[in-house]
N, C-alpha and C positions, 0 to 999 in steps of 0.2 A: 936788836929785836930778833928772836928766833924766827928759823923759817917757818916753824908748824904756828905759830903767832897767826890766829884768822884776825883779821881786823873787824869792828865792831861793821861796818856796814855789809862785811863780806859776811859776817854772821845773820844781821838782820834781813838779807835777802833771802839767808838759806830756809830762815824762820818762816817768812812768809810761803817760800814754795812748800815749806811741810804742811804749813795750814791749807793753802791751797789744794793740794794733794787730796788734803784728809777730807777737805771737804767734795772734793769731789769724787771721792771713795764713798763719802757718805750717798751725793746724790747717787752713784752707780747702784750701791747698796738701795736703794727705796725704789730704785725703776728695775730693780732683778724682782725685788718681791713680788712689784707691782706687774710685771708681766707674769710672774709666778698667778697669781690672783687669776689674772684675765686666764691664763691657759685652764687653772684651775674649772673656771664659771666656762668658757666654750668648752671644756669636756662633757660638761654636766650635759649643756645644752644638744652636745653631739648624743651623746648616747638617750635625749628624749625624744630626739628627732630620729634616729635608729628605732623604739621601740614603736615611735606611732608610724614609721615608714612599715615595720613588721605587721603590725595592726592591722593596717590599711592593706596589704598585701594578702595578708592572711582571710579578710572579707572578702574581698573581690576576687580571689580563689574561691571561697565557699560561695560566694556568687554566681560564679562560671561553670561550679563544676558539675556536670548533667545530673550527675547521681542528688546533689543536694537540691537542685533546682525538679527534678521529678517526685522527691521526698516529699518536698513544699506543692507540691503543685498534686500530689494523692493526698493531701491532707486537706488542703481547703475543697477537691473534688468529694470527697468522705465526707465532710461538711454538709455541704450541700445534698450528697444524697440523703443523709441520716436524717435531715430536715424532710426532705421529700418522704420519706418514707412513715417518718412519724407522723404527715399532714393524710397518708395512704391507708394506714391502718389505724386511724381514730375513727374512719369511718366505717362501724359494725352494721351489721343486720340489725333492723329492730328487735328491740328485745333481747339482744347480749351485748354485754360489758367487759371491761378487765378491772381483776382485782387492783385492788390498793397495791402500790408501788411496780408494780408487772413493767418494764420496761422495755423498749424496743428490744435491744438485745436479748431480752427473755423469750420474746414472740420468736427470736430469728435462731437463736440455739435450739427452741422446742419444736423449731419447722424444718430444719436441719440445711437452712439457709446461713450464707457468709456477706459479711456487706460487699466484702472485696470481689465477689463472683456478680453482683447484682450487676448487670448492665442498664435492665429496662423497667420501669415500675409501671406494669401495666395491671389494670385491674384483673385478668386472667392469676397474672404470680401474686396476687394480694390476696386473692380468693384462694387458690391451692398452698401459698405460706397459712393461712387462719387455718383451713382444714386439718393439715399436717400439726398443727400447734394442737389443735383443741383434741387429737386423737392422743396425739402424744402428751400433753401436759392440759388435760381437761380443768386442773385445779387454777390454772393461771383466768379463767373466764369465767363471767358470773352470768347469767339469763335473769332477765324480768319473769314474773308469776305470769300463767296462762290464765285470760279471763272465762271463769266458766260458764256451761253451757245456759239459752235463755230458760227461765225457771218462774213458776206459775206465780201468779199474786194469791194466795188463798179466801185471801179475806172479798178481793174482787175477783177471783175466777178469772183475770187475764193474763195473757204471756210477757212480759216484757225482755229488751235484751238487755244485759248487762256491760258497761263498757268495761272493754279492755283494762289492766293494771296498768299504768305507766311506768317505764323500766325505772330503775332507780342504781343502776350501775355507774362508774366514774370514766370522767374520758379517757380512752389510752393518750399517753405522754403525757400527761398534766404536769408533772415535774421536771420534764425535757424542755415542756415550752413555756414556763413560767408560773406553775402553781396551777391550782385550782384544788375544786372540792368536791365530790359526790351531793348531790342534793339528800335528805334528810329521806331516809326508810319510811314510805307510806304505811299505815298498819292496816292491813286488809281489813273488810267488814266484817264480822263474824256471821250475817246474815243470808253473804255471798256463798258459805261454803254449805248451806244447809239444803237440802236437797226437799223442795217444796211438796215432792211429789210422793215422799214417804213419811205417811201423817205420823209415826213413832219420833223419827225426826223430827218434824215439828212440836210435836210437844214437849221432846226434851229441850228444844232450842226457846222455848214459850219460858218454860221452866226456870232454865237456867238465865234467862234476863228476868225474869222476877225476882228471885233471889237476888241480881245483886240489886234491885231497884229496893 
């Protein structure tokens, strides 16, 4: 027998350690990927836990920092004044109104007021803010009709008074504070405007309701 002669069992051992080998080549192979994966899936998870640490970081910076907490904190106070002020100047003199749409800020540009300067809303600066406004921008207010003077009865020779018009203007801020409406234009009497005591008048005013009767 030659020396390089393997014998059959000296072969079938070798056999077995190659499968051995391969197979555990294999398992090495499946636990590389397999930790491949895992490193894969905690990176992922690193860099979501980096962005919400960034996140959380980045808030509670704009939370601390004076300038952004003074920003927040003029804006809800602006708030509350703009409310005050719209509840300050709804209330007019009898007898004048503001036009359709005239909004706080219209009143505060045309009176040469800033909200940001307003400290104190006292009736004195609501009175001299309307003055300023109605000199400067008269078109933004409307006045009820004056009731005129009392006026003879002809037909009974007595005086009677006449009442007053009732205004007929819309609240200021009606669309600041949630809507509303101007109640409906009363039409004057035409009998109110004739002056009793000038019998030419009277006759054309006699006249002219005949006609349309």
């Amino acid at each position: 027998m030659s020396e390089n002669t393997v014998s059959r069992a000296e072969f079938e051992r070798a056999l077995r350690q190659s499968q051995r080998r391969k197979q555990e080549l294999a398992t090495l192979q499946a636990e590389h990927n397999s930790a491949i994966e895992q490193l894969r899936v905690m990176q992922e998870e690193r860099n979501e836990a980096i962005q919400e640490m960034e996140s959380i970081t980045k808030q509670f910076t704009q939370f601390t920092d004076e300038n952004e907490l003074y920003r927040t904190n003029q804006a809800l106070a602006n708030q509350l004044k703009e409310r005050d002020l719209i509840d300050a100047f709804s209330n007019l003199p009898d007898g004048m109104g503001y036009q359709d749409g005239v909004t706080l800020q219209d009143i505060l540009d045309a009176s040469g007021k800033s909200l940001d300067e307003i400290d104190e809303i006292s009736d004195e600066f609501v009175t001299d803010a309307i003055a300023k406004a109605q000199t400067a921008k008269p078109y933004l207010f409307t006045r009820a009709e004056i009731a005129p003077a009392p006026v003879a009865d002809v037909a009974q020779g007595d005086v009677r008074p006449e009442a007053a018009f009732a205004p007929t203007f819309k609240a200021f801020g009606a669309q600041a504070v949630g809507g509303g409406s101007a109640p409906d234009v009363v039409k004057p009497d035409p009998a109110k405007s004739v002056d009793w005591s000038d019998a030419m008048a009277v006759q054309r005013f006699a006249q002219s309701r005949d006609s349309k009767q």
